[in-house]
C-alpha positions as MATLAB code, in Angstrom:
seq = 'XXXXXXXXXXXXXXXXXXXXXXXXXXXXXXXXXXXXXXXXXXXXXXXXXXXXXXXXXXXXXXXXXXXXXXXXXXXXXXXXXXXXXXXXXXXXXXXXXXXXXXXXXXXXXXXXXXXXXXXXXXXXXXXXXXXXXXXXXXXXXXXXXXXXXXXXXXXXXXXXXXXXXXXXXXXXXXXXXXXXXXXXXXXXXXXXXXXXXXXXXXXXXXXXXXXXXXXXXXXXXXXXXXXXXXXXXXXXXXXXXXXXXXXXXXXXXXXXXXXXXXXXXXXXXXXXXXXXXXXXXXXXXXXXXXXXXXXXXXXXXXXXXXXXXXXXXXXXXXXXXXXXXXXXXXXXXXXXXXXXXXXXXXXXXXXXXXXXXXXXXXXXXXXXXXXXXXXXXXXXXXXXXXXXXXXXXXXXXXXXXXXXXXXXXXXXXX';
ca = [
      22.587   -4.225   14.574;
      26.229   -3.993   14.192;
      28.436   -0.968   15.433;
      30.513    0.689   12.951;
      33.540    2.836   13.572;
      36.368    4.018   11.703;
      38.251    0.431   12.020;
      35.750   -1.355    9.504;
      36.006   -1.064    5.742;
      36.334    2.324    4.550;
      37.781    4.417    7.228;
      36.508    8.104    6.754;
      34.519   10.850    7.868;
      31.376   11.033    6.498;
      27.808   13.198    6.442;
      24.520   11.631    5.561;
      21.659   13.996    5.305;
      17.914   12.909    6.661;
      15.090   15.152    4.900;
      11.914   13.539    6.197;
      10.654   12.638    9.667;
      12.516    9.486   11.338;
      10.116    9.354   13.832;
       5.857   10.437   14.268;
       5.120    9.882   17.461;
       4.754   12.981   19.575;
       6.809   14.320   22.477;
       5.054   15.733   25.300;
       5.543   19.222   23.785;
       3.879   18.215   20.579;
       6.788   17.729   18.112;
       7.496   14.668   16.435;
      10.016   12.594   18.329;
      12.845   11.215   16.250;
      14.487    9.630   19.683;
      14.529    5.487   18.818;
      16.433    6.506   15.333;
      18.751    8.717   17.033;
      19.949    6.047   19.606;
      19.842    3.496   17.084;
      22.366    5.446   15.343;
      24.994    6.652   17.979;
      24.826    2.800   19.113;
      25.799    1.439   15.718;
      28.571    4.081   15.800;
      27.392    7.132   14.168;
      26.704   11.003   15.450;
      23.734   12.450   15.165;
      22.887   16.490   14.406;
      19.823   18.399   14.520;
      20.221   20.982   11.764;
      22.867   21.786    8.715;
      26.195   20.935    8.340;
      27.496   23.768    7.904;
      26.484   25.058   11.110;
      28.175   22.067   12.428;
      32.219   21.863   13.329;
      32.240   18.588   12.947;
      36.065   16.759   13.649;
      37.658   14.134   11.163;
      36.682   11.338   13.778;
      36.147    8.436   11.472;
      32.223    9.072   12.179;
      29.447    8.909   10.343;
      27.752   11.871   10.813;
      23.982   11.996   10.276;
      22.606   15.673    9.645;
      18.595   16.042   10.676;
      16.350   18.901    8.523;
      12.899   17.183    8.136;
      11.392   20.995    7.425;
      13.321   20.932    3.926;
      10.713   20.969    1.040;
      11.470   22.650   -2.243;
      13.834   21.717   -4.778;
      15.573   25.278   -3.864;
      16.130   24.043   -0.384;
      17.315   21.072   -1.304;
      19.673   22.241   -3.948;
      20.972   24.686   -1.801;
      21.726   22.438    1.004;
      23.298   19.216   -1.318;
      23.944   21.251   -4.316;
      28.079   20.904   -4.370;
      28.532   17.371   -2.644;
      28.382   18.905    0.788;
      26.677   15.200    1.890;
      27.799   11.699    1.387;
      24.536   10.430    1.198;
      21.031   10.500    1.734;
      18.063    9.282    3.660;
      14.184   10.890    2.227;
      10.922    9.162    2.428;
       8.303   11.816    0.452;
      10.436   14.622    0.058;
      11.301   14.882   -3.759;
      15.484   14.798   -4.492;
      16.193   16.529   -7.415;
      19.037   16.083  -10.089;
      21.000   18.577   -8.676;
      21.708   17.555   -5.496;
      24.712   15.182   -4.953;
      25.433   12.095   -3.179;
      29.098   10.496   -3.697;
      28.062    7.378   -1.876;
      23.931    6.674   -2.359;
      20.887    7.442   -1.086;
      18.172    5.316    0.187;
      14.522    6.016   -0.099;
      12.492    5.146    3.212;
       9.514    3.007    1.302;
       9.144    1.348   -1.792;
       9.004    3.323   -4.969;
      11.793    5.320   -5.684;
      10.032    7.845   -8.254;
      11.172   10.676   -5.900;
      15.129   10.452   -5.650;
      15.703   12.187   -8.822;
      19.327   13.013   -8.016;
      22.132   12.369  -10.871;
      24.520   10.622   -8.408;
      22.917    7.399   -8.812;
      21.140    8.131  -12.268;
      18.211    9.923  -11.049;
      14.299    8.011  -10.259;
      15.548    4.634  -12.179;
      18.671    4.251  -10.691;
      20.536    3.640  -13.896;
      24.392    4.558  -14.374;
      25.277    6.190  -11.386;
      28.431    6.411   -9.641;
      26.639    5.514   -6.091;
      23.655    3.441   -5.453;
      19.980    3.948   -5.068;
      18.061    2.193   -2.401;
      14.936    1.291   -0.880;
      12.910   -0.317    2.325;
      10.779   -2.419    0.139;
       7.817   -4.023    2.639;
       8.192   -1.353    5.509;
       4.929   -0.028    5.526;
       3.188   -2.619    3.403;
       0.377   -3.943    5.957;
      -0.224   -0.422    7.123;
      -1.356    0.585    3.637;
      -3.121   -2.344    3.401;
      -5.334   -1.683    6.610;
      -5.904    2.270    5.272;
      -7.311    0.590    1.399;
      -9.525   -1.179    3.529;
     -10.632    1.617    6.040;
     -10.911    3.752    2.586;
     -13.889    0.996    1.831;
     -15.368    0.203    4.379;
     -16.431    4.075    4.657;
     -18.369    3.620    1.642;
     -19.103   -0.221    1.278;
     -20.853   -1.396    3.282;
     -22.712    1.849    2.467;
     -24.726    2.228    5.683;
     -24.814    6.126    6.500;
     -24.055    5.278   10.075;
     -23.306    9.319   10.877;
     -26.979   10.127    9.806;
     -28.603    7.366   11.680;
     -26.616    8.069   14.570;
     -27.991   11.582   14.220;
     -31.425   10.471   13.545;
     -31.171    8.146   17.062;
     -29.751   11.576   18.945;
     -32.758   13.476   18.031;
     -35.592   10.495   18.315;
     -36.042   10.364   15.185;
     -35.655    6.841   14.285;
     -37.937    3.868   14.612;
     -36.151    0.514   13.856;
     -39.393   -1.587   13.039;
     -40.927    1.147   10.645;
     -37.380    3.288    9.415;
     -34.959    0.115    8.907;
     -36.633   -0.736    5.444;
     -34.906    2.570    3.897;
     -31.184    1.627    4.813;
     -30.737   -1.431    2.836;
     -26.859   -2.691    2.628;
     -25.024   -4.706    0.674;
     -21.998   -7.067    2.045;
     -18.877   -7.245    0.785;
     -19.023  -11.097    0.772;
     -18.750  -12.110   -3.035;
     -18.444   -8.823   -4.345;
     -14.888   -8.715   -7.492;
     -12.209   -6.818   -5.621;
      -9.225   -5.718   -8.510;
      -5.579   -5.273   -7.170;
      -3.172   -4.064   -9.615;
       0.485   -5.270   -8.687;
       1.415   -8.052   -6.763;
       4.364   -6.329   -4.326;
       4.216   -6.384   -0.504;
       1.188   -3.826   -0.355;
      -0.894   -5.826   -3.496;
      -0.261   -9.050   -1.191;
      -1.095   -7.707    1.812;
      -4.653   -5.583    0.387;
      -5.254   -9.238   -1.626;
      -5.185  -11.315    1.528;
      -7.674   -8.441    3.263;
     -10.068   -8.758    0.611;
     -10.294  -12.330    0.464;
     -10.461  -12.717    4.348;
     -13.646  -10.500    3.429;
     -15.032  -13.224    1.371;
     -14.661  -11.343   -1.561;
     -13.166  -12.759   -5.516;
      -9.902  -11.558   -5.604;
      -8.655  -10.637   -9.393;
      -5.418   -9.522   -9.885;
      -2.935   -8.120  -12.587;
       0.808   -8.563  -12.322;
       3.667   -9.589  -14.014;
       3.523  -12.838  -15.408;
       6.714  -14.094  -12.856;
       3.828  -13.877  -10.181;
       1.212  -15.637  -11.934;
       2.139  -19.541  -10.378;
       2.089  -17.926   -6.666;
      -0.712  -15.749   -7.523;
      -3.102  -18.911   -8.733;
      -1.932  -21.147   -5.869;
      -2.679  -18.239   -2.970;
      -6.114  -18.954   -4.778;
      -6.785  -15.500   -6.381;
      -7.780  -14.843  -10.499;
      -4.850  -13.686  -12.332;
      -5.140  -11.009  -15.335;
      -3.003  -10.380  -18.598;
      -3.430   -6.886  -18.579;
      -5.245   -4.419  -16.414;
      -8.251   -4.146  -18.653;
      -9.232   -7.828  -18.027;
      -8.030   -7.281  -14.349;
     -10.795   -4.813  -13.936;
     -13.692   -6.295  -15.630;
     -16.710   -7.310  -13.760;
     -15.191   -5.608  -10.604;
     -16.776   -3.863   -7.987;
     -13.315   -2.171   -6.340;
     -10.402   -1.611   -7.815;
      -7.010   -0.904   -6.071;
      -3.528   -0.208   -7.179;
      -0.132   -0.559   -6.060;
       2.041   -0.513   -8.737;
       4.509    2.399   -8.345;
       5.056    4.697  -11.484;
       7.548    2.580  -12.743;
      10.391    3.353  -14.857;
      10.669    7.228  -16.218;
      10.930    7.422  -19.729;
      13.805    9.989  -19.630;
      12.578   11.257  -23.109;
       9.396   12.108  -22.729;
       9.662   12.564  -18.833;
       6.792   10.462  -18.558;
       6.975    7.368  -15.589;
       5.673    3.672  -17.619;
       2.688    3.582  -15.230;
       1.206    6.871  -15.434;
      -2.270    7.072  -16.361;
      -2.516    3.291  -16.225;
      -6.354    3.588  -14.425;
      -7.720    4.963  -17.578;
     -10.942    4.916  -19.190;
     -10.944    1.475  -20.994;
      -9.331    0.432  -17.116;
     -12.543    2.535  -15.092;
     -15.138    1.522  -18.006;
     -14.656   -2.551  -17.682;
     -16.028   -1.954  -13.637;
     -18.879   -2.841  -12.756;
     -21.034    0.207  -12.363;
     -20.758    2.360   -9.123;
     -17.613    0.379   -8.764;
     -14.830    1.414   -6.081;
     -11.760    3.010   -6.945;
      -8.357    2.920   -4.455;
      -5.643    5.154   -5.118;
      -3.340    4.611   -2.189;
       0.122    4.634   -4.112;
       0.844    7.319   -6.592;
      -1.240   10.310   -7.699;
      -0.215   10.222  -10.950;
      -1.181    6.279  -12.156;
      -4.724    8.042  -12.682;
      -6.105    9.161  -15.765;
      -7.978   12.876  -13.812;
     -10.507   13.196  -16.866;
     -11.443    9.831  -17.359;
     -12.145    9.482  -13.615;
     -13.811   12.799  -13.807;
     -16.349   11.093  -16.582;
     -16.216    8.112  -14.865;
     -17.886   10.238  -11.931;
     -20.240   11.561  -14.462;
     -21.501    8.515  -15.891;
     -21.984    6.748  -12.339;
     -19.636    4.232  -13.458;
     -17.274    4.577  -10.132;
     -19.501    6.483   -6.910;
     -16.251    7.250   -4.755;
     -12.713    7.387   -5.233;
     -10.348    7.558   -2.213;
      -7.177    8.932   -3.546;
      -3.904    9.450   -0.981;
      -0.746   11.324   -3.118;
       1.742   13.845   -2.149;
       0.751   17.609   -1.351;
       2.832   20.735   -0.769;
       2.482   23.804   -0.050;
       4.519   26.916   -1.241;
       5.399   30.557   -2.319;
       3.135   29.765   -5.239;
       0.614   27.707   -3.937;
      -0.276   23.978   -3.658;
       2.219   21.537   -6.174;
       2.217   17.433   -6.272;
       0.298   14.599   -7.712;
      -2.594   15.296   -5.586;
      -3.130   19.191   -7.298;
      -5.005   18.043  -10.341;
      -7.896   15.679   -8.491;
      -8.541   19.633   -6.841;
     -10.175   20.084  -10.229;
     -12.842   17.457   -9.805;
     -14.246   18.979   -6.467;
     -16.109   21.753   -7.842;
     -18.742   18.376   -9.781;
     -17.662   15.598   -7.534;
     -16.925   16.121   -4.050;
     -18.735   13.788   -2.112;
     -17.332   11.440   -4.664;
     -13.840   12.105   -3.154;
     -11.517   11.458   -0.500;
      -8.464   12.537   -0.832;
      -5.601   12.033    1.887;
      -2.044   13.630    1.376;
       0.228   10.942    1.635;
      -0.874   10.070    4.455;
      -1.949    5.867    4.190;
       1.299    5.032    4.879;
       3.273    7.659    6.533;
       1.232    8.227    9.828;
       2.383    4.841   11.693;
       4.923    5.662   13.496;
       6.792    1.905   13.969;
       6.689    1.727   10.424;
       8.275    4.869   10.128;
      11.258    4.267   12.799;
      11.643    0.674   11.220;
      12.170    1.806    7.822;
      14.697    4.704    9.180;
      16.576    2.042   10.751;
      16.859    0.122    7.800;
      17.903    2.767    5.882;
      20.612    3.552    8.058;
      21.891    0.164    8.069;
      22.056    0.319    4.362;
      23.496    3.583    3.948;
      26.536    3.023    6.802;
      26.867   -0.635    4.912;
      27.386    1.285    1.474;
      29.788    3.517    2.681;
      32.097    1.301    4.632;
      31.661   -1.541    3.148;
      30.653   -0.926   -0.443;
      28.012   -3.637    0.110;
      24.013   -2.986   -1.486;
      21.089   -4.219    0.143;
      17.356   -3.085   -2.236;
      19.270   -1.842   -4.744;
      16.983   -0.043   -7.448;
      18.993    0.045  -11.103;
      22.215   -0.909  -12.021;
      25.183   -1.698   -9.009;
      27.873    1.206   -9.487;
      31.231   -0.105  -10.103;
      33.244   -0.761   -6.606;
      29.935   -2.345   -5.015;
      28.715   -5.520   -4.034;
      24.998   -6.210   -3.763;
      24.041   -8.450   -0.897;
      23.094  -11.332   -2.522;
      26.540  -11.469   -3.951;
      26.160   -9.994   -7.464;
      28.287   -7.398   -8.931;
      28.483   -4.964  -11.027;
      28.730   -6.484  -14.398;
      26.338   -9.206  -12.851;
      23.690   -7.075  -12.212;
      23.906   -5.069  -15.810;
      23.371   -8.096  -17.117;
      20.366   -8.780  -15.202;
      18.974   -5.871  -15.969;
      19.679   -6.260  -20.023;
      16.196   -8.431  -20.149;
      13.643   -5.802  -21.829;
      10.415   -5.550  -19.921;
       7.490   -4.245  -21.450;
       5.634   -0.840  -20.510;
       3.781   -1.877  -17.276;
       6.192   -5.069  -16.297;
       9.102   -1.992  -15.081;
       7.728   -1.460  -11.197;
       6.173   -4.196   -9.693;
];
């Protein structure tokens, strides 16, 4: 940790705003407690605020000044808040940025994707042509993911119902020598486990299942395929292949690039039909990234057709004026045929551990007091705006030309 003041780089007042939680563990009056963030910032030189600027007086001190309003929500809120530049920059983990709101000197998105940061200061979700960077805390909350796929599993595979013979026990009505026969299992051992990407959170669910004794398959870009074969895991061409012959399938791609003609994100709807259909029957299916990367009606008939028995699905939920909005809305319609074919979790896989939380807020002030005094990039997601220097030394024209290499449709996010 280094402390900052108004001596190093860019000298300057500055406000950051912070819309999610920077902390989950609870205080002894039940509130979240964003305490180890806030001392991590006033020791590497910044002030910390509870509430809006501009109930604030704050002095021209040479500070950076970081503003706290977790309960902010709607694009109205935010809009109205950020609307005219009245932040520098911007720390959010789930909470959606829009295109309005503006950041003269970045934001940084506590996680990995970055489908969410939609503002036009840095070019909106892809990060492209901006005039201040987009970030990211790429590997934060990778193993906790990893360990929620697998608790998402083992509730169903395995598929001993150990709730009803519990039950059964409680009211003597279980007999292990004559009842046992009716609860056959199978193991996991040697059943096809599918992950889709090959980032921190693919790696990390990939090295689960095979410590499970399972046959790991999985799709990625073809960069990955050499350290894929030699962690001794299958590698696919394309998701189709990925999934065939598989008895779980998980994803962790991200949405990818957003098509900004269409509006549509290069991995949406990637777990399709032809994707559900090439299971194995009663297959498995792990959702614990994006909401959207699921085709809704083809899972709906996969339901149907017993192709996939359960479906754990974890994607963003809120609640407004006008009722329930986000990626996890539409698998609402499937409950009325298939609930006990669902679980569905609001975002919650990753976002519930609180030292994963407070590591990745640390990060991501490190990155955003870095960007603003000393123009220096660390995750950067899109192109470097002009005046910065990424940490590994590129700049700007350097890293336009990286990204100048097409990539095809699902080669964008992971």
């Amino acid at each position: 940790m280094t402390n900052y003041n108004n001596h190093d780089g860019r000298g300057g007042t500055f406000k950051v705003l912070i819309v999610d939680l920077i902390g989950l563990k609870l205080t002894d009056d039940s509130k979240p407690d964003p305490t180890e963030v806030v001392k991590y910032i006033e020791e590497s030189g910044g002030v910390f605020h509870i509430g809006s600027q501009a109930q604030t007086q704050i002095p021209d001190d040479g500070c950076i000044h970081f503003f706290y309003l977790p309960h902010l929500s709607t694009v109205d809120e935010i809009v109205r808040e950020a609307g005219h530049g009245e932040y520098e920059a911007v720390i959010a983990a789930a909470t959606a940025i829009p295109p309005g709101a503006k950041f003269s000197q970045g934001g940084v998105r506590i996680g990995t994707g970055t489908a969410n940061m939609g503002s036009a200061s840095w070019g909106g979700p892809n990060g492209e042509r901006g005039v201040a960077p987009l970030m990211n805390t790429p590997g934060i909350n990778a193993r906790a993911t990893a360990q929620m796929v697998f608790k998402a599993l083992l509730r169903v595979a395995p598929d001993l119902p150990v709730e009803i013979l519990h039950q059964r026990i409680v009211d003597g009505l279980f007999d292990t020598g004559r009842d046992l026969v009716h609860f056959p299992t199978e193991k996991l051992e040697g059943k096809r486990f599918t992950v889709l990407g090959y980032g921190n959170i693919g790696r990390e669910v990939a090295s689960l299942a095979k410590a499970f004794g399972m046959e790991v398959v999985i799709y990625a870009r073809p960069i990955h395929k050499e350290n894929i074969l030699w962690e001794g895991y299958r590698y696919a061409e394309n998701p189709i292949d990925a999934a065939r012959g598989s008895d779980v399938i998980s994803v962790h791609l991200g949405l990818g690039r957003l098509d900004i003609s269409t509006g549509e994100f290069a991995n949406s709807g990637i777990l399709d039909r032809n994707v559900m259909f090439a299971l194995n029957n009663k297959a498995v299916l792990i959702n614990y990234d994006r909401g959207e990367l699921v085709d809704i009606p083809a899972l709906g008939e996969a339901f149907s057709s017993g192709k996939i028995r359960h479906a754990a699905i974890d994607a963003d939920i809120f609640v407004g004026a006008d009722g329930p909005t986000g990626p996890l809305v539409p698998y609402l319609s499937l409950l009325k045929e298939h609930r006990d074919k669902l679980a569905l979790l609001p975002h919650a896989a990753a976002d519930t551990d609180h030292p994963t939380r407070v590591a990745g807020a640390k990060q991501a002030v490190d990155q955003i007091i870095n960007a603003i005094r000393q123009r220096t990039v660390a995750n950067l997601k899109g192109d470097l705006p002009v005046g910065y220097v990424s940490e590994t030394g590129q700049t700007a024209a350097e890293t336009a030309e990286a990204h100048a290499v097409p990539l095809t449709r699902h080669e964008r996010a992971y």
